[in-house]
PDB file as gemmi writes it, atoms N, CA and C in Angstrom:
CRYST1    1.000    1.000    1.000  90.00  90.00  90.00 P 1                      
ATOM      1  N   UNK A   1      -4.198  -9.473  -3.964  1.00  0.00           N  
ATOM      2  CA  UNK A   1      -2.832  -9.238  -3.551  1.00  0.00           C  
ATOM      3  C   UNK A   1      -2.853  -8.304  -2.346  1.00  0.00           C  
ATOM      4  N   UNK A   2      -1.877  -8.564  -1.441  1.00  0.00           N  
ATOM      5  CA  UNK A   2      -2.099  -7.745  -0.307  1.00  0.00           C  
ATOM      6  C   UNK A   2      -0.588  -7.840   0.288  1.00  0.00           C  
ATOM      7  N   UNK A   3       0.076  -7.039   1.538  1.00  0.00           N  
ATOM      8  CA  UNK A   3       1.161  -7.610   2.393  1.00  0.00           C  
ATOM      9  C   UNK A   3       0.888  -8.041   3.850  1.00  0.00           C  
ATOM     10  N   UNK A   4       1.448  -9.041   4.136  1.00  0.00           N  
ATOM     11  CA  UNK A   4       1.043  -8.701   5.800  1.00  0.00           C  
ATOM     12  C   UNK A   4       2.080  -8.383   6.510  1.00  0.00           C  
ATOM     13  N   UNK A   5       1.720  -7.713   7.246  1.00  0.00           N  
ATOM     14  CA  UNK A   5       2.799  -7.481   8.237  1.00  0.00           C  
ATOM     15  C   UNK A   5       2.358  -6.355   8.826  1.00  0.00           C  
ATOM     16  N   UNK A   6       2.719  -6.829  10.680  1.00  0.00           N  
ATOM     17  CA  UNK A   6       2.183  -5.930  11.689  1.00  0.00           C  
ATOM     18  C   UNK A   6       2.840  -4.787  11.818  1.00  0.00           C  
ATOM     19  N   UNK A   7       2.053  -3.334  12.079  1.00  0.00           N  
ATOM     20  CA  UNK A   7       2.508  -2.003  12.045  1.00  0.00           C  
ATOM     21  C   UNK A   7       1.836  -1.462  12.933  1.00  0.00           C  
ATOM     22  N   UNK A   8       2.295  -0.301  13.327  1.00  0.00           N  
ATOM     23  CA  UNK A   8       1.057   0.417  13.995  1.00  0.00           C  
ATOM     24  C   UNK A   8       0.425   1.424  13.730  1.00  0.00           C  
ATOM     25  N   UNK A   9      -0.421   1.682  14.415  1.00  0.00           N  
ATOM     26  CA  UNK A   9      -1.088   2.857  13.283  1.00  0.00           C  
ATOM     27  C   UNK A   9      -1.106   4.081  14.313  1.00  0.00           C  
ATOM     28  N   UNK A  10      -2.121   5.282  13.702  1.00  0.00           N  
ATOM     29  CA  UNK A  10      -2.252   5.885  14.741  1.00  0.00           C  
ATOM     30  C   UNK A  10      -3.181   6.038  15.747  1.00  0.00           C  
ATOM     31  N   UNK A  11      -4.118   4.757  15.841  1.00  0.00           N  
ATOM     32  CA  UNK A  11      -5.574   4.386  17.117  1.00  0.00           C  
ATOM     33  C   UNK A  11      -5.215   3.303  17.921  1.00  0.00           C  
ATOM     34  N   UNK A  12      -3.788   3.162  17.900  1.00  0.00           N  
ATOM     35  CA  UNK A  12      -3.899   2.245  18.813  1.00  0.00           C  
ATOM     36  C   UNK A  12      -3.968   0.921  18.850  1.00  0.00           C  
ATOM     37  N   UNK A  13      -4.210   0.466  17.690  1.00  0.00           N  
ATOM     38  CA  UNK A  13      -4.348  -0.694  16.802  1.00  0.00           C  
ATOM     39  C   UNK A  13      -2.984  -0.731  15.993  1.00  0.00           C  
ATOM     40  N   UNK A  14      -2.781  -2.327  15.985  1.00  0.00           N  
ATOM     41  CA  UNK A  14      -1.756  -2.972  15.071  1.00  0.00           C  
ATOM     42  C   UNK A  14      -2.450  -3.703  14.046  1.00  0.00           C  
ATOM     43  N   UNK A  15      -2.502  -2.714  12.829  1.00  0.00           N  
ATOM     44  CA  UNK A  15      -3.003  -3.662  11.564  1.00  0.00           C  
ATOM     45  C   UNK A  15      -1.885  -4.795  10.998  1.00  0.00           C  
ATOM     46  N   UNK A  16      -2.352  -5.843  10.707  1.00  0.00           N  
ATOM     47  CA  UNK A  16      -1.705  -6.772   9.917  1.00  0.00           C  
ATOM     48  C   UNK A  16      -1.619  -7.130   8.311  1.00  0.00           C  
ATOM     49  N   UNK A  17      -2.581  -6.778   8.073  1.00  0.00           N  
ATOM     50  CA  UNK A  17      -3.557  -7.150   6.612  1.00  0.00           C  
ATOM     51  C   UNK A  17      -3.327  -5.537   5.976  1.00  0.00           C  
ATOM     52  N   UNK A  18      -2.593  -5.430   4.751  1.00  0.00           N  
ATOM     53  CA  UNK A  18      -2.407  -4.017   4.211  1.00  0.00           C  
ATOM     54  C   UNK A  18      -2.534  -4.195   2.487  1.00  0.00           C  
ATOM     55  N   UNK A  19      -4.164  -3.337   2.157  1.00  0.00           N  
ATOM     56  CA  UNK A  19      -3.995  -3.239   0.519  1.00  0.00           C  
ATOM     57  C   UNK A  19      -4.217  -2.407  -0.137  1.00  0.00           C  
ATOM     58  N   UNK A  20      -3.655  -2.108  -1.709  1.00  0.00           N  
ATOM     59  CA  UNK A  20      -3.983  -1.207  -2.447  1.00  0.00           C  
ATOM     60  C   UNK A  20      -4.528  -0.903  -2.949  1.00  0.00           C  
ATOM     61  N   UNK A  21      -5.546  -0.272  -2.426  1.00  0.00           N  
ATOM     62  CA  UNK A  21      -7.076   0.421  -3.225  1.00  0.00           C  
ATOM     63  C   UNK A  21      -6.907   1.230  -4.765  1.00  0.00           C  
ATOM     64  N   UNK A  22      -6.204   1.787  -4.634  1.00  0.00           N  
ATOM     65  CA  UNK A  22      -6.038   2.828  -5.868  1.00  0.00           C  
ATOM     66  C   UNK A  22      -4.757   3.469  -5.898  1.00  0.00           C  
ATOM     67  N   UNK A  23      -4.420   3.640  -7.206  1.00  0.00           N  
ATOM     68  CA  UNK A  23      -2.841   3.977  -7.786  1.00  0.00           C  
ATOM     69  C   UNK A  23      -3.473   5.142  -8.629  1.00  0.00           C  
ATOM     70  N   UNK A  24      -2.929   6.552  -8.211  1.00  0.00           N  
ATOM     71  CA  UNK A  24      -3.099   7.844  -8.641  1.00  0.00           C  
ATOM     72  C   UNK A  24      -1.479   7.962  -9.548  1.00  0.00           C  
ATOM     73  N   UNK A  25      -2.407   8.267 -11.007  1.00  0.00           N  
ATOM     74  CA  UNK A  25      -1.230   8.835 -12.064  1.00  0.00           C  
ATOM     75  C   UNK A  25      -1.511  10.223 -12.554  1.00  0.00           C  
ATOM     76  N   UNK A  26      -0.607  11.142 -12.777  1.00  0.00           N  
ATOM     77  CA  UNK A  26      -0.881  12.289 -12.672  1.00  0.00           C  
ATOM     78  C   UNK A  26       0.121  12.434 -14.253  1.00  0.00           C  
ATOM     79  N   UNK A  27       0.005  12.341 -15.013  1.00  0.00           N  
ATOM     80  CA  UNK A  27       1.117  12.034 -16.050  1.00  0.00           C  
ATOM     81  C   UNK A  27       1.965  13.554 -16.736  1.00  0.00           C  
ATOM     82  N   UNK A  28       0.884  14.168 -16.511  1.00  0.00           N  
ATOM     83  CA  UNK A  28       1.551  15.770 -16.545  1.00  0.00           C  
ATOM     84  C   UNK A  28       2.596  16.494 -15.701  1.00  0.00           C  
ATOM     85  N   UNK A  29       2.183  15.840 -14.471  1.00  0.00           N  
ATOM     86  CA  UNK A  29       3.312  16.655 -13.004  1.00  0.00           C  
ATOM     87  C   UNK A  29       4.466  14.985 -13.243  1.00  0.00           C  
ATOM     88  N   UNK A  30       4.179  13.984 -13.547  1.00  0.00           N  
ATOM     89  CA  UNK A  30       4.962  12.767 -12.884  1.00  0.00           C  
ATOM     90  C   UNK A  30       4.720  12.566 -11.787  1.00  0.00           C  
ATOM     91  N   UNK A  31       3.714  12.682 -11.693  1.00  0.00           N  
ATOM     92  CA  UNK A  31       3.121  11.818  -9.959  1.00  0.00           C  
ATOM     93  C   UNK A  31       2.293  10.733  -9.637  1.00  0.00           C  
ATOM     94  N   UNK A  32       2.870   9.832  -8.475  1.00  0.00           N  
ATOM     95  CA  UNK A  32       2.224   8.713  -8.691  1.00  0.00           C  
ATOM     96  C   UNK A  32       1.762   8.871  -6.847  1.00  0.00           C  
ATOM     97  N   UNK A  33       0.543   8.465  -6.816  1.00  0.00           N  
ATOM     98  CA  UNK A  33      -0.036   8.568  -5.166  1.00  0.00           C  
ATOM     99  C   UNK A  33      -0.513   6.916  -5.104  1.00  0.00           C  
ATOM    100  N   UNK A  34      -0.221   6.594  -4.131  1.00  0.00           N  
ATOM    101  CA  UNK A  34      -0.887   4.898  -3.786  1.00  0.00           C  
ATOM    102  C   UNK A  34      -1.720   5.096  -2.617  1.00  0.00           C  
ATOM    103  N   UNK A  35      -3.073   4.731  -2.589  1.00  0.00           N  
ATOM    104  CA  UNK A  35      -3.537   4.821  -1.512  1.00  0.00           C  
ATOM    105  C   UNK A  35      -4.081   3.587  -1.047  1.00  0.00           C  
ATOM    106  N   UNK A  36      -3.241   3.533   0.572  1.00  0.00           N  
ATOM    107  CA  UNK A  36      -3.016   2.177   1.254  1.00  0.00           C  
ATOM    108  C   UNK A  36      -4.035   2.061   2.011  1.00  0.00           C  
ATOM    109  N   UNK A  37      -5.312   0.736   2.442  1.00  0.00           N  
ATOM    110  CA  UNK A  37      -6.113   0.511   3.422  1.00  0.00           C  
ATOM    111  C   UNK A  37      -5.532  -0.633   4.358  1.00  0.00           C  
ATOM    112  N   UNK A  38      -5.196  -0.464   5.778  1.00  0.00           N  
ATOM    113  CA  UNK A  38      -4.788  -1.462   6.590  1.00  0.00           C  
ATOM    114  C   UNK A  38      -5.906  -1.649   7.352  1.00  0.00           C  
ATOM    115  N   UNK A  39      -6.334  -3.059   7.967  1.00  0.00           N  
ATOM    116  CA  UNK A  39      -7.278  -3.845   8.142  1.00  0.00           C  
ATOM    117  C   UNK A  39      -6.538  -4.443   9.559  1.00  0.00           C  
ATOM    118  N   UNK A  40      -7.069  -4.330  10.596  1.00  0.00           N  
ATOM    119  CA  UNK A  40      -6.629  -5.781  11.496  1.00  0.00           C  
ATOM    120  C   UNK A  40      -5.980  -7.098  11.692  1.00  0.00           C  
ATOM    121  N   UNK A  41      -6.676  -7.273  10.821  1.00  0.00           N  
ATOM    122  CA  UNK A  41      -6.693  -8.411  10.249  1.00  0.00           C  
ATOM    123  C   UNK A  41      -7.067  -9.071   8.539  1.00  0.00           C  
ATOM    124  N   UNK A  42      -6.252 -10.135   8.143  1.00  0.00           N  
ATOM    125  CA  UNK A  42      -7.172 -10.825   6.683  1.00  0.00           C  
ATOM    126  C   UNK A  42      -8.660 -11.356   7.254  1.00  0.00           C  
ATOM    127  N   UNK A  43      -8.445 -11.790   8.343  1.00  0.00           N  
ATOM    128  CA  UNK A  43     -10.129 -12.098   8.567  1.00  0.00           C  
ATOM    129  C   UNK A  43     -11.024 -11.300   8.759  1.00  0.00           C  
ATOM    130  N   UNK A  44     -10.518 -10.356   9.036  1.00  0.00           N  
ATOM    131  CA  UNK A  44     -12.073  -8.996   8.807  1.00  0.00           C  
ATOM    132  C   UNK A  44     -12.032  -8.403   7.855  1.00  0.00           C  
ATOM    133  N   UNK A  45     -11.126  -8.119   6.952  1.00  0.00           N  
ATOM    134  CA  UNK A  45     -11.316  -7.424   5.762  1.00  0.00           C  
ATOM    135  C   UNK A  45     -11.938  -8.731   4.992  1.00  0.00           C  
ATOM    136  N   UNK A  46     -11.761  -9.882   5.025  1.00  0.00           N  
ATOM    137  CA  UNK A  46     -12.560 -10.516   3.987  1.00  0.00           C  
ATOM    138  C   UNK A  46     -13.953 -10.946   4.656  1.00  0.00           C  
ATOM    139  N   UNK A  47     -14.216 -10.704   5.408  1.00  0.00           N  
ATOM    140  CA  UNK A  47     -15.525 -10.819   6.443  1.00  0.00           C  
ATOM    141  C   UNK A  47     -16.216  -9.274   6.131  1.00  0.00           C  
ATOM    142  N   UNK A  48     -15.486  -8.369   5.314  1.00  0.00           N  
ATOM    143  CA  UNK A  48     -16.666  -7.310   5.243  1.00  0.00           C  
ATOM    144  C   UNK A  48     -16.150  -6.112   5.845  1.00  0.00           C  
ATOM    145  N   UNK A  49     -15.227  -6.109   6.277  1.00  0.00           N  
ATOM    146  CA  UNK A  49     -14.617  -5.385   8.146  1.00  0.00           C  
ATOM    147  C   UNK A  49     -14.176  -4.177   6.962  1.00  0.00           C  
ATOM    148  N   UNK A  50     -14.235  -3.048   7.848  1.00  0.00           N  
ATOM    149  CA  UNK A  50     -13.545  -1.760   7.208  1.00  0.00           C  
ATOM    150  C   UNK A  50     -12.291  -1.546   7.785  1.00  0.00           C  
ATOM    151  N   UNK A  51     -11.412  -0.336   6.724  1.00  0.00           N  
ATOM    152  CA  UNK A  51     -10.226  -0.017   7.382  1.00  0.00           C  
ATOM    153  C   UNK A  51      -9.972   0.431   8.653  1.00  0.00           C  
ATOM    154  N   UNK A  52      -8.939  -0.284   8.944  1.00  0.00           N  
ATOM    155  CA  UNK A  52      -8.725   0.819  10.542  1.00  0.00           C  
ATOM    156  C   UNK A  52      -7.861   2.009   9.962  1.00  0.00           C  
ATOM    157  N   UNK A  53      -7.377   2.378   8.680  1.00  0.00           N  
ATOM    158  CA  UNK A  53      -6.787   3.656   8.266  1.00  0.00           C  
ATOM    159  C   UNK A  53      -7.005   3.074   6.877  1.00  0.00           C  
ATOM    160  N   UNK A  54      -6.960   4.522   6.099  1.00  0.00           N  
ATOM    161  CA  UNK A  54      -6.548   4.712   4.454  1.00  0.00           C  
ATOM    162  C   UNK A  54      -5.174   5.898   4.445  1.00  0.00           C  
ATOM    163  N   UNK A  55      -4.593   5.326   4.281  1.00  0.00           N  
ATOM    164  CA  UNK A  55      -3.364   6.580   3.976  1.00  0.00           C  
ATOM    165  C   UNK A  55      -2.808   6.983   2.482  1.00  0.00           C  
ATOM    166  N   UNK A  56      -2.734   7.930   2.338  1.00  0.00           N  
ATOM    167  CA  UNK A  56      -2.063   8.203   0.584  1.00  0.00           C  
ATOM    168  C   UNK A  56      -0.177   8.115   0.838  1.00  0.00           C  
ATOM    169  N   UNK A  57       0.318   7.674   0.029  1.00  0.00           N  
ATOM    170  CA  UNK A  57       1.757   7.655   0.231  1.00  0.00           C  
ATOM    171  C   UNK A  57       2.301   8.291  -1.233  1.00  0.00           C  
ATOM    172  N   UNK A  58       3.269   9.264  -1.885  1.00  0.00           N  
ATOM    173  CA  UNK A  58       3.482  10.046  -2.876  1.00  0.00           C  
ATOM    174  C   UNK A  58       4.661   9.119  -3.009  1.00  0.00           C  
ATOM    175  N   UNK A  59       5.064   8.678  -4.330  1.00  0.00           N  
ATOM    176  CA  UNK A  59       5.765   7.575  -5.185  1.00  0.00           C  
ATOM    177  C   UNK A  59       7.092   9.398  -5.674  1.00  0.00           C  
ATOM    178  N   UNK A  60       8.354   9.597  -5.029  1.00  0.00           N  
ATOM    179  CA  UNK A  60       9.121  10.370  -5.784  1.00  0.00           C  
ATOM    180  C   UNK A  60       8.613  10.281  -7.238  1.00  0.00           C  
ATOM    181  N   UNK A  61       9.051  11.400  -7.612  1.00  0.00           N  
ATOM    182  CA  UNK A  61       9.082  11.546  -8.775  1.00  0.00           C  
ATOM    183  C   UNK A  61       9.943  10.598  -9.942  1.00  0.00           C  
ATOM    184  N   UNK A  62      11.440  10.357  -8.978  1.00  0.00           N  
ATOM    185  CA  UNK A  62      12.596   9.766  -9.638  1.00  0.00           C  
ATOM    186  C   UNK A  62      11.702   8.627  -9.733  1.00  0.00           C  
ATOM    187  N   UNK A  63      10.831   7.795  -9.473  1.00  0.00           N  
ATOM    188  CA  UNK A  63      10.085   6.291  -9.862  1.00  0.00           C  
ATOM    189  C   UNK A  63       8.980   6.718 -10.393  1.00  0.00           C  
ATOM    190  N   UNK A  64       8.865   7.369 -11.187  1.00  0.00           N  
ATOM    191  CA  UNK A  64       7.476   7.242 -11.605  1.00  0.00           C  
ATOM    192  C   UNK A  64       7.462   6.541 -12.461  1.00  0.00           C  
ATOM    193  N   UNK A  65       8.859   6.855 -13.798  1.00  0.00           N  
ATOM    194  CA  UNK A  65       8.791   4.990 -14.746  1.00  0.00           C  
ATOM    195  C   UNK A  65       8.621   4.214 -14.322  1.00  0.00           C  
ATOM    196  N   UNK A  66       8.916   3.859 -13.376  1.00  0.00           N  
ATOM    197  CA  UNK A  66       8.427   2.212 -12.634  1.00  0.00           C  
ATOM    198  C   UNK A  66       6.725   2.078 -12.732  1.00  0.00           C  
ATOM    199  N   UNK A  67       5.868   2.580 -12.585  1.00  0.00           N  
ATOM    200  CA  UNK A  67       4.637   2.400 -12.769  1.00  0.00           C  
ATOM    201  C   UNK A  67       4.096   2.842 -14.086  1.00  0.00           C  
ATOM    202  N   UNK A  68       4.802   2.900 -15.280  1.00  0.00           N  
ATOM    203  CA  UNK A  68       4.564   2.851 -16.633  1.00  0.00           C  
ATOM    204  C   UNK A  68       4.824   1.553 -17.344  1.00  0.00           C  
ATOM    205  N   UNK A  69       3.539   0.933 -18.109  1.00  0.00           N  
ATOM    206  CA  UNK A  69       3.695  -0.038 -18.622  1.00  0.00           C  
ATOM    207  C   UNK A  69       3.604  -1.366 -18.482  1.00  0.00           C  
ATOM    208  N   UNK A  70       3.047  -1.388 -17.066  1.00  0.00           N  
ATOM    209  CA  UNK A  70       2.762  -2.677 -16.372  1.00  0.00           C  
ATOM    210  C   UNK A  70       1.956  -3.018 -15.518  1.00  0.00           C  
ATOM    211  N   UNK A  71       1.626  -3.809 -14.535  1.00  0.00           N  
ATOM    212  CA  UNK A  71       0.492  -4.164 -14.260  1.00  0.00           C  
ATOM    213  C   UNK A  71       0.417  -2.899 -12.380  1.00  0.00           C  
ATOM    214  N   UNK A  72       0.285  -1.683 -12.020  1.00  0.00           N  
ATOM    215  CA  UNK A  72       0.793  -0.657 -11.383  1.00  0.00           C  
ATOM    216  C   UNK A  72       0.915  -1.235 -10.164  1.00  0.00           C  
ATOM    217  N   UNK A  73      -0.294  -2.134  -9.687  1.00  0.00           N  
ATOM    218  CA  UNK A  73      -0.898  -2.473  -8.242  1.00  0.00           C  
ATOM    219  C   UNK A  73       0.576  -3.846  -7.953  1.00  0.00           C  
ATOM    220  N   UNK A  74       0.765  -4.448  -8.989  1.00  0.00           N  
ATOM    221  CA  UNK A  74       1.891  -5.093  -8.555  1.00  0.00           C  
ATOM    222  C   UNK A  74       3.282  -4.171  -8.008  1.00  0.00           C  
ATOM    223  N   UNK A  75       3.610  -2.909  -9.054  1.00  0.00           N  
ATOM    224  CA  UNK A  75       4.589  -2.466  -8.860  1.00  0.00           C  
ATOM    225  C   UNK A  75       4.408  -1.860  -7.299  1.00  0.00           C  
ATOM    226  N   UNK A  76       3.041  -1.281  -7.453  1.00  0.00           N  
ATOM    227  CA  UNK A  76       3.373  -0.517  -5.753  1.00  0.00           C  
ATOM    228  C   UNK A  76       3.125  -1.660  -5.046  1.00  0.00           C  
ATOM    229  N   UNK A  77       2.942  -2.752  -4.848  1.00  0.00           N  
ATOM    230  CA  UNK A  77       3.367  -3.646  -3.554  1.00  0.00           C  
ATOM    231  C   UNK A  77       4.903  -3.608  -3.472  1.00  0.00           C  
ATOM    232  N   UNK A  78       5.242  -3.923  -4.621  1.00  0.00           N  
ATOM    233  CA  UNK A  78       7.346  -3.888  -4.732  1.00  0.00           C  
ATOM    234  C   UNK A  78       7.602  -2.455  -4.442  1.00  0.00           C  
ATOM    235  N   UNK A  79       6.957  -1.346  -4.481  1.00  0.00           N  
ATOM    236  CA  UNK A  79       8.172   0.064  -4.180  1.00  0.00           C  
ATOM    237  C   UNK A  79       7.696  -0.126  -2.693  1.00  0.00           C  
ATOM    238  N   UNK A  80       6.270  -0.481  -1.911  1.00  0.00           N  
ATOM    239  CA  UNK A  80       6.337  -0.276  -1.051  1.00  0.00           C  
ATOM    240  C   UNK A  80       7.241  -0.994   0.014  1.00  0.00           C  
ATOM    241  N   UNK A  81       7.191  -2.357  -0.334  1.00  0.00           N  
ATOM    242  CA  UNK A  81       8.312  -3.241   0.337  1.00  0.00           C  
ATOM    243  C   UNK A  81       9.402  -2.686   0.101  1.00  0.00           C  
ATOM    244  N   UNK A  82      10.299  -2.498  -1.247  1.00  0.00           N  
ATOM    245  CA  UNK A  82      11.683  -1.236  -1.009  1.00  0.00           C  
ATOM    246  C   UNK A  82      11.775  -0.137  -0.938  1.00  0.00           C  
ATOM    247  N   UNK A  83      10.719   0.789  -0.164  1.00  0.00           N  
ATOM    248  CA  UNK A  83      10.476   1.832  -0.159  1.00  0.00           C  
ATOM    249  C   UNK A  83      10.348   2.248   1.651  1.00  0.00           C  
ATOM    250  N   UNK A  84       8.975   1.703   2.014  1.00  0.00           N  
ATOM    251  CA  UNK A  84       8.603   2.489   3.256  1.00  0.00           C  
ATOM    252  C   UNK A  84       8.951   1.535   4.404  1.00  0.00           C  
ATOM    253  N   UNK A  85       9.785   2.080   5.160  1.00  0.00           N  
ATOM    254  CA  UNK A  85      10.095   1.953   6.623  1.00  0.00           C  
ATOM    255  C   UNK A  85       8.584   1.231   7.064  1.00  0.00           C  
ATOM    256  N   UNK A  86       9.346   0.150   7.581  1.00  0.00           N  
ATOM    257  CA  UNK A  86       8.100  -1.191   8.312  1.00  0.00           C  
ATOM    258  C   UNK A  86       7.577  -2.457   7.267  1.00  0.00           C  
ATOM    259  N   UNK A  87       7.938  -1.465   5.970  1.00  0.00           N  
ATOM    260  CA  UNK A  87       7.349  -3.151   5.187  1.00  0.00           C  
ATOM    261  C   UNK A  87       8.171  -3.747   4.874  1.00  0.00           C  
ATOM    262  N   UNK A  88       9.898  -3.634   4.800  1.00  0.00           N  
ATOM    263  CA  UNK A  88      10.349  -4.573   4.708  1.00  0.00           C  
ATOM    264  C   UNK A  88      10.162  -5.843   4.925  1.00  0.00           C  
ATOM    265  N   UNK A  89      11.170  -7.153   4.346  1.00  0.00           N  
ATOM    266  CA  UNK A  89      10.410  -8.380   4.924  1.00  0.00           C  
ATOM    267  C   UNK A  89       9.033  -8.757   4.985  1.00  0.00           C  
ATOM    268  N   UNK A  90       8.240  -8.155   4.461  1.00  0.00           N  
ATOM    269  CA  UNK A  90       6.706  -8.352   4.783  1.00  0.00           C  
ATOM    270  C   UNK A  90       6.493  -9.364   3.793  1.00  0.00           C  
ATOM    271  N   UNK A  91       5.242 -10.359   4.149  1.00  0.00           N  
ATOM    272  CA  UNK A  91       4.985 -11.331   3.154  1.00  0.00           C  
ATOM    273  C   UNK A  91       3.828 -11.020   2.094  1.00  0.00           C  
ATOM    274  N   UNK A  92       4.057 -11.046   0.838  1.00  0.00           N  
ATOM    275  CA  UNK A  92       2.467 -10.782  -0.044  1.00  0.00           C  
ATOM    276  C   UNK A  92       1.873 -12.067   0.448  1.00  0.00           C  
ATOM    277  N   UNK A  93       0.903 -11.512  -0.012  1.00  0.00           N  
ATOM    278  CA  UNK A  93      -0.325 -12.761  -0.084  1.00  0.00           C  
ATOM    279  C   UNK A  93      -1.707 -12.473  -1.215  1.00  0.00           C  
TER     280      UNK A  93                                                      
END                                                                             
């Protein structure tokens, strides 16, 4: 599972290809961290290619039920599409 959709980053590069490595639960504070790897492209990340960034993004507190009880890596593709400025509209894949 992944989204695409072009962004920019901060090298100068427009990644297209964006996925979720790891979903941080903190169940004591209510914190949820997603940490995002954007790629160039789907053809170099599945060719082996490394990130052109890893960024951590902090899930409010007010959603942290949302990532209780279900499958997490799905939910943070959905908060990130109704969540962060640029992924709107973006297509999974």
């Amino acid at each position: 599972m992944a989204i695409l959709k072009e962004l920019d980053s901060n090298y100068g590069i427009n990644p297209t290809y964006h996925r979720v490595v790891c979903v941080s639960i903190n169940a004591l504070r209510r914190e949820v961290t997603i940490c995002l790897a954007s790629y160039f492209s789907k053809e170099i990340r599945d060719n082996g290619g490394q990130p052109i960034e890893t960024i951590d993004i902090n899930v409010p507190s007010e959603d942290y039920d949302l990532f209780l009880g279900g499958n997490i890596y799905q939910v943070s593709y959905c908060w990130l599409k109704e969540n962060v400025i640029g992924f709107e509209e973006a297509a999974d894949i």
